[in-house]
N, C-alpha and C positions, 0 to 999 in steps of 0.2 A: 504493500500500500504506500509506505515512504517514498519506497524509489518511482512509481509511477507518479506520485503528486509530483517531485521533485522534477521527474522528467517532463511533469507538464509545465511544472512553473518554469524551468530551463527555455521550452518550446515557444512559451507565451512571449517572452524575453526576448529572445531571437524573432520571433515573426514582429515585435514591436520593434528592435533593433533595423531590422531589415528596411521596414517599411520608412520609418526617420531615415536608412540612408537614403531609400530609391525617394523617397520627397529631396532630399541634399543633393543629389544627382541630377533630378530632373528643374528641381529649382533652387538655386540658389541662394534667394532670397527665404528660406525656410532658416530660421538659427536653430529649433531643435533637432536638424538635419547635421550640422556643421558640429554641433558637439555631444551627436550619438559617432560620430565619423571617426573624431578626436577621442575619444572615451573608445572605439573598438582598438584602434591602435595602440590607444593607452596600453589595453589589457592586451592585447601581442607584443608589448615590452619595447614598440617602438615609438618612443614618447618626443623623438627629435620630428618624426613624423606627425602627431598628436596637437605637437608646440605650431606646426608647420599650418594645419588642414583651419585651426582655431583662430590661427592670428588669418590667415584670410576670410575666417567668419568673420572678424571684427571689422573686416572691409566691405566684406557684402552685407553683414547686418550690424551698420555700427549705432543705428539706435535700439537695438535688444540689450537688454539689461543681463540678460544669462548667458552670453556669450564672452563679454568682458567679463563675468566674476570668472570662468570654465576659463579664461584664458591665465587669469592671474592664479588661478592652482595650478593649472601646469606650468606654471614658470618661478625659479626661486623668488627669496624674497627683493631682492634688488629690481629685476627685470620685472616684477610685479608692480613695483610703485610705478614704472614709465608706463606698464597697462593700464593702470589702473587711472591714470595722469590724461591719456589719452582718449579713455571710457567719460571719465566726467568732463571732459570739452567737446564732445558729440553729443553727453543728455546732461547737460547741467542743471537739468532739474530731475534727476533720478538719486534720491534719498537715499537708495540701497547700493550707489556706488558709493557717493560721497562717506557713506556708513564704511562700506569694505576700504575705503582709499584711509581713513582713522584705522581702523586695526593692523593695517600696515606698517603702520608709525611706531616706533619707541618712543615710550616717555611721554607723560600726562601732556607737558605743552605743546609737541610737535602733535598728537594726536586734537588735541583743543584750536589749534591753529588750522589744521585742516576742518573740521568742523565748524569751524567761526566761515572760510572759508566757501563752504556748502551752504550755510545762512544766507549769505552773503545773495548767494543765487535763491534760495527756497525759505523767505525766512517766515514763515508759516508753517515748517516743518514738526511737529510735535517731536518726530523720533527723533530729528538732530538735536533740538533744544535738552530735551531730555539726557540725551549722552553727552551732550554740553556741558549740563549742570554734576552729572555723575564727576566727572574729572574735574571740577571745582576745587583746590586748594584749603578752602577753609568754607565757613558758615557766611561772611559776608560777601565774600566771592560769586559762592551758590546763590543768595537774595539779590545781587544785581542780574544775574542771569536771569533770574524767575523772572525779576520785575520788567524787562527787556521780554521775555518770552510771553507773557501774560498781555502786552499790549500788542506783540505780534499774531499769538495765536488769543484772543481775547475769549474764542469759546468751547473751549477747551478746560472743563472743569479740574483736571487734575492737577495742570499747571497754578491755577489758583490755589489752593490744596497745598500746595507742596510750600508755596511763598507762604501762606496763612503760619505754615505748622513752625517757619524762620524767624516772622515776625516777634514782638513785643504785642502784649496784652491789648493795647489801645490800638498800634497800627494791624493789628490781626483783627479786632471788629470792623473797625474800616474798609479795609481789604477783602473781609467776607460780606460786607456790607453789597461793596462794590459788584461784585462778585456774583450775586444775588440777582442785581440790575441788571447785569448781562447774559445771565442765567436763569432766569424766572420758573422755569423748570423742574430742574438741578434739586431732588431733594438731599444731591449730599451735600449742599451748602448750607442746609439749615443743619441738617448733624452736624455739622463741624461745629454751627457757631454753637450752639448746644454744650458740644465738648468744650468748647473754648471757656465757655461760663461757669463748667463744671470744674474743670481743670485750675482755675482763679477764686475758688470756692463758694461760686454765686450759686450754689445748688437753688433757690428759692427759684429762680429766674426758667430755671433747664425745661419744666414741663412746660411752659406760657408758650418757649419758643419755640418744642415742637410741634404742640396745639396750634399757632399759628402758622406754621409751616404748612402742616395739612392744609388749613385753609387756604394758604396762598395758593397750593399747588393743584388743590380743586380749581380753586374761580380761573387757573392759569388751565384746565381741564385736563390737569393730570389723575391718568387714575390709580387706582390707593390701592396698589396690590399688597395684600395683607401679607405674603409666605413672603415676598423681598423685604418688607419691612421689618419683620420674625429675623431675617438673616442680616439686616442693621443692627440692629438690638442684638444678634449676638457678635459682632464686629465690635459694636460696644464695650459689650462685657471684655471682651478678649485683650481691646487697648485700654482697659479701667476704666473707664467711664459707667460706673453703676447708676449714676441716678439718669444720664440719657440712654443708656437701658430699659428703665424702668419707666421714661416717659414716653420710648416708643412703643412698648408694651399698650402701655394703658389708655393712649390715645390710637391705638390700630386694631386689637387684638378681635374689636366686633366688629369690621369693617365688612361688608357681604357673610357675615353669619347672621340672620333675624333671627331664627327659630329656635325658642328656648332650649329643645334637646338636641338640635344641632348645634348651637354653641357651649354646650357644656361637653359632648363628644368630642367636638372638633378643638377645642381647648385643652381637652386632656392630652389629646393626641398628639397635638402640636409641644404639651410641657415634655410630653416624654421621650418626641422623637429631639429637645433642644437638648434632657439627661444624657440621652443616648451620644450628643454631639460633644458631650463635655461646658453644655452653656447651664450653668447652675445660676446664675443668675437669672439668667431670661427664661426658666423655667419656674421661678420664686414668682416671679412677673407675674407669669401667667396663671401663676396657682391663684395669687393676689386677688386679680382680677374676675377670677369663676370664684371665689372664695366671697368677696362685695356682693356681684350678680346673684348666687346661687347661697343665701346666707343662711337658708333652713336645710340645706343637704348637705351629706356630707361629698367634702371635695379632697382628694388626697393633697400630700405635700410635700415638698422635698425631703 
């Protein structure tokens, strides 16, 4: 049984191989042809050939993105920066060279330079900014980066997120404030400021602003999926935050349950599959809450 699967997966291989060549044969203009051709010579040991069939892919298909990364493995790391040099002046808005043309690089600044580099051409790019801010030096470093990426890519919730979490106390409600405006959507800006309040020990504050947060995100006509917000609330619990835990809990947990024994069923169900997840908090939550609702039966507990 091994050896026939084996031989058909071999067979399957070879008739996919075959065909990316006779497309590479007949058109040129095919790049998965150009480096199934390269890749067959590879594996016959002749890779002066391989280096040969690839670099004239990157002439016949020099804005395919997989034929310069297929070129820059077959060739060491030196002759790989000139490929890879030459790849991003044919698609200087292709994210995935400018990405491979950084890994190239030794050392946090020559890698940060090429990527400042690829901004330069794409600066909207989330995944540059991102590995931008990765190779950052220090915490003030990384906060000017954000603050540059956040009004490039403005909607783009993570990038705000990540500056919120650098910030100071006041310019972190600002900035999620802001954040909000351009996000109106976005319920993980209202968790954050949540945590943010929690975390400065304004616990009194944490339920008002998810409370309000539903609201905003309704009349903005988002709808209130009660199991994503179950897996906020244990996001919560995981990064400390127990009282914005407990305030997503209590303003979500009846969200599409009416019916009195279906929400007592489906609460239980939900505390024990958060036990089973290791969310002991957000299972207290929800004991909590069928515990208020349901206050002449009994309800189990953590």
């Amino acid at each position: 049984m091994r050896l026939n699967m084996r031989s058909t997966v071999t067979s399957l291989l070879n008739t996919t191989n075959s065909s990316l060549l006779l497309k590479f044969r007949t058109n040129p203009k095919h790049p998965a042809g150009w480096i199934a051709a390269a890749r067959s010579e590879e594996d016959a040991g002749k890779i002066l050939k391989a280096r040969e069939l690839i670099r004239k892919g990157c002439e016949e298909c020099p804005t395919n993105e997989d034929v310069w990364i297929e070129a820059c493995r077959l060739v060491n790391l030196d002759e790989a920066k000139g490929v890879i040099a030459r790849g991003v002046k044919a698609i200087p808005d292709s994210v995935q060279l400018w990405i491979q043309a950084a890994r190239l690089e030794h050392g946090a600044a020559n890698k940060s330079r090429v990527l400042r580099m690829g901004l330069e051409k794409i600066p909207d790019s989330v995944r540059l900014w991102k590995a931008l801010v990765e190779l950052a030096a220090n915490e003030d470093d990384a906060k000017l980066l954000l603050q540059r990426a956040v009004e490039c890519c403005p909607l783009h919730v993570e990038l705000w997120l990540a500056l919120a979490r650098l910030e100071k106390y006041d310019a972190a409600r600002k900035l999620l404030y802001k954040a909000r405006e351009k996000l109106p959507k976005e319920r993980a800006i209202w968790i954050a400021v949540a945590k943010l309040e929690e975390a400065f020990g304004n616990t009194f504050t944490v339920g008002k602003i998810i409370e309000r947060g539903i609201g905003a995100l309704q009349r903005e006509g988002v709808e209130i999926d009660r199991e994503a917000w179950i897996k906020e609330a244990e996001a919560a619990e995981w990064a400390g935050s127990v009282w914005t835990c407990n305030a997503i809990i209590s303003n979500t947990i009846g969200i599409g349950v009416e019916e009195e024994e279906d929400r007592k069923a489906t609460w239980l169900a939900d505390a024990e599959d958060c036990k089973k997840r290791g969310s002991i908090e957000t299972a207290r939550a929800i004991y909590g809450c069928a515990n208020a609702v349901f206050k002449s039966k009994k309800v189990l507990q953590v």
